[in-house]
C-alpha positions as CSV (number, residue, x, y, z in Angstrom):
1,X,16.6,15.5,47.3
2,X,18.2,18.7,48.4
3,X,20.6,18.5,45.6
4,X,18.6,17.6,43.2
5,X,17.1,21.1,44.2
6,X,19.7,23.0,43.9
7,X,20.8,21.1,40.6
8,X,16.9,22.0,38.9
9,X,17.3,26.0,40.1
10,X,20.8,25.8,38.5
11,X,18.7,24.5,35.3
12,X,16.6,27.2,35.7
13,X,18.8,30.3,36.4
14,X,21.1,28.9,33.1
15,X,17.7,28.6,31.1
16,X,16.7,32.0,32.3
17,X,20.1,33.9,30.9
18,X,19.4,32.1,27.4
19,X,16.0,33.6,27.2
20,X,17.2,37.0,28.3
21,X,19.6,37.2,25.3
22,X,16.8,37.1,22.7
23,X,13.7,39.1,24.8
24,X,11.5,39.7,22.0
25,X,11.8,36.0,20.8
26,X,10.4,35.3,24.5
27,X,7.8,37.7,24.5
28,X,6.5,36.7,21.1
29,X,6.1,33.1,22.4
30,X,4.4,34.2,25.5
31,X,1.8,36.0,23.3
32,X,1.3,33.1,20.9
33,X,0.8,30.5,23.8
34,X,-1.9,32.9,25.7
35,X,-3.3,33.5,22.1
36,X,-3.8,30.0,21.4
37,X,-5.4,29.6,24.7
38,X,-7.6,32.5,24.2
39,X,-9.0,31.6,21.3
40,X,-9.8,27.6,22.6
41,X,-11.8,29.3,25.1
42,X,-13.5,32.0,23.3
43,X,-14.6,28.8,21.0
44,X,-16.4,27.4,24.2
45,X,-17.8,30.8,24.9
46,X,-19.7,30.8,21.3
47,X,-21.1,27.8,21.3
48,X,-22.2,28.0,24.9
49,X,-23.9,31.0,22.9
50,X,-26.2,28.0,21.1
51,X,-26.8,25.5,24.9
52,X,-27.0,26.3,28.2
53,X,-25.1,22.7,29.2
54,X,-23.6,20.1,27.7
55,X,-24.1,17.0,29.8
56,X,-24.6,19.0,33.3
57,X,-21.6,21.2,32.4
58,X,-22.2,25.2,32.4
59,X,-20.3,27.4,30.2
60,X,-18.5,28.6,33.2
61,X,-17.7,25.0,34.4
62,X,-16.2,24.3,30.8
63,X,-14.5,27.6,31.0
64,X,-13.0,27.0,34.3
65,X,-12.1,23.4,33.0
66,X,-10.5,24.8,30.0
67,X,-8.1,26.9,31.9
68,X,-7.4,24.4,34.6
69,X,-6.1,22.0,31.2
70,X,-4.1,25.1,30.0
71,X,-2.6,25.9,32.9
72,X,-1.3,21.9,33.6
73,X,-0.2,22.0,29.7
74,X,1.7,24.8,29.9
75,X,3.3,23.6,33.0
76,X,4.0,20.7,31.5
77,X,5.3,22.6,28.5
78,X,7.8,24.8,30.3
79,X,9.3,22.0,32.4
80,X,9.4,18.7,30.1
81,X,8.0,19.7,26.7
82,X,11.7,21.5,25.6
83,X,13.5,18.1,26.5
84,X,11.2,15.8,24.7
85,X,11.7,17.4,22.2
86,X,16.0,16.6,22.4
87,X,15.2,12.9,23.5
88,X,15.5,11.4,19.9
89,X,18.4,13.1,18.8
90,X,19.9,12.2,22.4
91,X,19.6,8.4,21.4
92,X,20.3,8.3,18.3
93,X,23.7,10.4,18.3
94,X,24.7,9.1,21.3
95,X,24.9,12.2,23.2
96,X,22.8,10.1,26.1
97,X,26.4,8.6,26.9
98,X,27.3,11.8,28.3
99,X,24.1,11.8,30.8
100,X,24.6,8.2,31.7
101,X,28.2,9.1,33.4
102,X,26.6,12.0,35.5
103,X,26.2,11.3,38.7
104,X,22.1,12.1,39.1
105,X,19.3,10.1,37.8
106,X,19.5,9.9,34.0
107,X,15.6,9.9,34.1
108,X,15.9,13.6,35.8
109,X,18.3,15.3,33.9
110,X,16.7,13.8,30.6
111,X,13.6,15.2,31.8
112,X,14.3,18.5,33.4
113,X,17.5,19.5,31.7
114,X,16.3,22.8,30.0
115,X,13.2,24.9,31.1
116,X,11.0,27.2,28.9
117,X,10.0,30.6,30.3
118,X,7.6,30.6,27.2
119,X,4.7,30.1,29.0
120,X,4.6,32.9,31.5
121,X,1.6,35.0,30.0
122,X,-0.3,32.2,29.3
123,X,0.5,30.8,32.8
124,X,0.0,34.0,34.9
125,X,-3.5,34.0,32.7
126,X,-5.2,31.0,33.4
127,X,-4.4,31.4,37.1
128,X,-6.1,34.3,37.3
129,X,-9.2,32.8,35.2
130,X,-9.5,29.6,37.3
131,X,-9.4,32.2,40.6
132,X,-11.9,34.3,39.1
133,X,-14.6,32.0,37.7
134,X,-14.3,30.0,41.2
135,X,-15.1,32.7,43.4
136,X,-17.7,34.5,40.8
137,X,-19.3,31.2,40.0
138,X,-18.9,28.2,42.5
139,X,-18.9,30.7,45.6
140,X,-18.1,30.1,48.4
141,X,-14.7,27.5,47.9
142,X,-13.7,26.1,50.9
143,X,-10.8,25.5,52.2
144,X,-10.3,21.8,51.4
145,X,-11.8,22.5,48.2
146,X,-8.5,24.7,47.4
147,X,-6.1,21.8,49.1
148,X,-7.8,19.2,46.8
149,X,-7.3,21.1,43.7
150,X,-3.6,22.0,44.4
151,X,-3.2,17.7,45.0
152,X,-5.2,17.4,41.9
153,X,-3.0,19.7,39.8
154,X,0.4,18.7,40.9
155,X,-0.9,14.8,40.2
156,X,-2.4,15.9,36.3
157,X,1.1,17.5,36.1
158,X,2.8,14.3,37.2
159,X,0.4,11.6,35.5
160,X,0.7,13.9,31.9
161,X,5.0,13.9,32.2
162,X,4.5,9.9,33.1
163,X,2.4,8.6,30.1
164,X,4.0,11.3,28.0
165,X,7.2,10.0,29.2
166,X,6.7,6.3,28.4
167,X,5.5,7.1,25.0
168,X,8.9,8.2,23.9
169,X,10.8,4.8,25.0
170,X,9.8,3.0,22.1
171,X,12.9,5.5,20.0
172,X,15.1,2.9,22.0
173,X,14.1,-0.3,20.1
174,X,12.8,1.7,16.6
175,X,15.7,3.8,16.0
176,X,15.1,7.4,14.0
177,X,11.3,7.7,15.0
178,X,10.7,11.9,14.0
179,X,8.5,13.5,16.0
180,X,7.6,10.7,18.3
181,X,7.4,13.2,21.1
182,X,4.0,14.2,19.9
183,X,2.1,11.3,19.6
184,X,1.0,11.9,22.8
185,X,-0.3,15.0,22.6
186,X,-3.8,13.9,20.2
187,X,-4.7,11.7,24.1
188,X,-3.6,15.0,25.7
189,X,-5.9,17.3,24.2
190,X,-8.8,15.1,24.6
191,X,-8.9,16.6,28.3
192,X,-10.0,19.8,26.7
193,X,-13.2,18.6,27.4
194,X,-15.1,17.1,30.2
195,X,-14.5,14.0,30.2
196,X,-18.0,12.8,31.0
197,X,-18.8,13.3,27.3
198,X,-16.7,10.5,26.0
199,X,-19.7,7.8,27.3
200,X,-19.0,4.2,28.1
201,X,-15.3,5.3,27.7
202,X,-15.4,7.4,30.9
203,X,-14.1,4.3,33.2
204,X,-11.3,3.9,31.4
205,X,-10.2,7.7,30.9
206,X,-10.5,8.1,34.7
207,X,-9.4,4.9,36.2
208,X,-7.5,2.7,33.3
209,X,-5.4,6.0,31.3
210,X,-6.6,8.3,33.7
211,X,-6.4,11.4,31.5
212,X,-9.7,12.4,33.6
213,X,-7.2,13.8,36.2
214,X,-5.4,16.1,33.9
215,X,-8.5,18.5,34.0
216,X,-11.8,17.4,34.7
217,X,-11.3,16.1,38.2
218,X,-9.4,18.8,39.7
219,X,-11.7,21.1,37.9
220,X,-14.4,19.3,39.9
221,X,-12.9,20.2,43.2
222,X,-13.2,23.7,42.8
223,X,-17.0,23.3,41.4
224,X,-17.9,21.3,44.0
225,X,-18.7,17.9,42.4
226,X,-15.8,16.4,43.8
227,X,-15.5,12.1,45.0
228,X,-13.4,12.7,48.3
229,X,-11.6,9.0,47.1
230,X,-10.6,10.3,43.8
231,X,-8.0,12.5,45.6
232,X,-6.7,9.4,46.8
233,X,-6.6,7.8,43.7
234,X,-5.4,10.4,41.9
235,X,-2.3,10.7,44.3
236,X,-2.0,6.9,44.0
237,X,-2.0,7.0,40.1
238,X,0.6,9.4,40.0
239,X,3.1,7.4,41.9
240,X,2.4,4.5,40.3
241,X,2.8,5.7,37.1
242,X,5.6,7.9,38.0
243,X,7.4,4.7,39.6
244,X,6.2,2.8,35.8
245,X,8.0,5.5,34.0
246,X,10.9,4.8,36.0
247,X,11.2,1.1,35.6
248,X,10.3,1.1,31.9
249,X,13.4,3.4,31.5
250,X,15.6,1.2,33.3
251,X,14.3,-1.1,31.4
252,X,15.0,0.9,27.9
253,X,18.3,1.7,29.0
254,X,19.6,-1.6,29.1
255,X,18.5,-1.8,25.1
256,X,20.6,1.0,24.5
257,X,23.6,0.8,22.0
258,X,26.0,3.8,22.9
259,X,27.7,5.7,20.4
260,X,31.1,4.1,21.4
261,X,30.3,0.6,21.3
């Protein structure tokens, strides 16, 4: 684990130089990624303008959901989103041969390779707006309310990279499939919003897919409608489908036809 540390930092520090020799490239993605997240929340704001809830959920609740799902997208966007985007053209050229002889998980260095310090604003943003709204609105947060959201968030972080994961592997049997790395995303975005609005689908978001835990749930922990037990199912849904990830690329891998064979 410890080198697999120190192997990610390296990542980092190497990704860090690239972005450094083009600043104002990285500060004009910074302010396009807070802008887009600015403007999805100032949509809420309006039409909260029109209702005062939307099936129990407050404009400040929504609000405070909304940045939670920003803040675990662009997460996810700085860490995986850069090499899902380099997983097609990694199988079909054949430059995956060169990952396969390294001697660290394939799965890891797929994943984590490069890092994207595009998200920064937006990041530093929405951390603020989630501490804000908390303590302005859903006064006082306790203690374990704060330890339950930080579970929450690292599982939404680890069950979004899972499913998103898995819905790449298919480029293994299909071949050329362009842009496959966002046919996830649609699912993704549904978490936008509570997830109690989706009706008799709820069950399966939450316990089935359960997208419910990218924002809605942890969201809930710092409102104060928080299920204890869906901490520990969240936890438990991560690793599982963390450890499914795994095994289905295992799995993928031995359908792979190098370049040199």
């Amino acid at each position: 684990m410890k080198r697999y540390f120190k192997l990610y930092l390296s990542f980092i520090k190497n990704c860090l130089i690239r972005e450094m020799e083009f600043r104002s490239n990285f500060i004009w993605h910074n302010l396009v990624s807070l802008i887009w997240a600015v403007v999805v929340m100032l949509v809420f704001f309006f039409i909260y303008q029109q209702v005062n809830t939307v099936n129990g959920w407050t404009m400040e609740a929504v609000l405070l959901l909304t940045a939670v799902y920003f803040l675990v997208d662009r997460i996810f966007d700085s860490c995986f989103e850069i090499n899902f985007n380099n997983f097609v053209p990694l199988v079909n050229t054949g430059q995956l041969d060169l990952i396969l002889i390294k001697p660290v998980s394939s799965q890891f260095f797929v994943s984590l390779r490069h890092f994207s310090f595009a998200m920064i604003f937006s990041n530093v943003t929405m951390i603020g707006v989630i501490i804000y709204l908390s303590f302005t609105y859903f006064s006082p947060i306790y203690w374990w309310q704060v330890v339950s959201f930080l579970i929450l968030l690292a599982c939404s972080v680890v069950i979004t990279y899972s499913l998103w994961f898995m819905t790449l592997l298919p480029v293994f049997w299909w071949g050329r499939v362009d842009n496959i790395q966002h046919l996830f995303r649609p699912f993704h975005q549904l978490c936008r919003v509570p997830i109690d609005v989706v009706g008799r689908f709820k069950p399966i978001l939450t316990y089935i897919i359960p997208l419910a835990f990218v924002a809605t749930i942890p969201a809930q922990a710092l409102i104060g409608k928080l299920s204890p037990w869906l901490v520990v199912y969240g936890v438990g849904a991560a690793a599982f489908l963390l450890w499914l990830s795994h095994r289905l690329w295992n799995f993928a891998l031995r359908h792979y036809t190098s370049a040199s064979s």
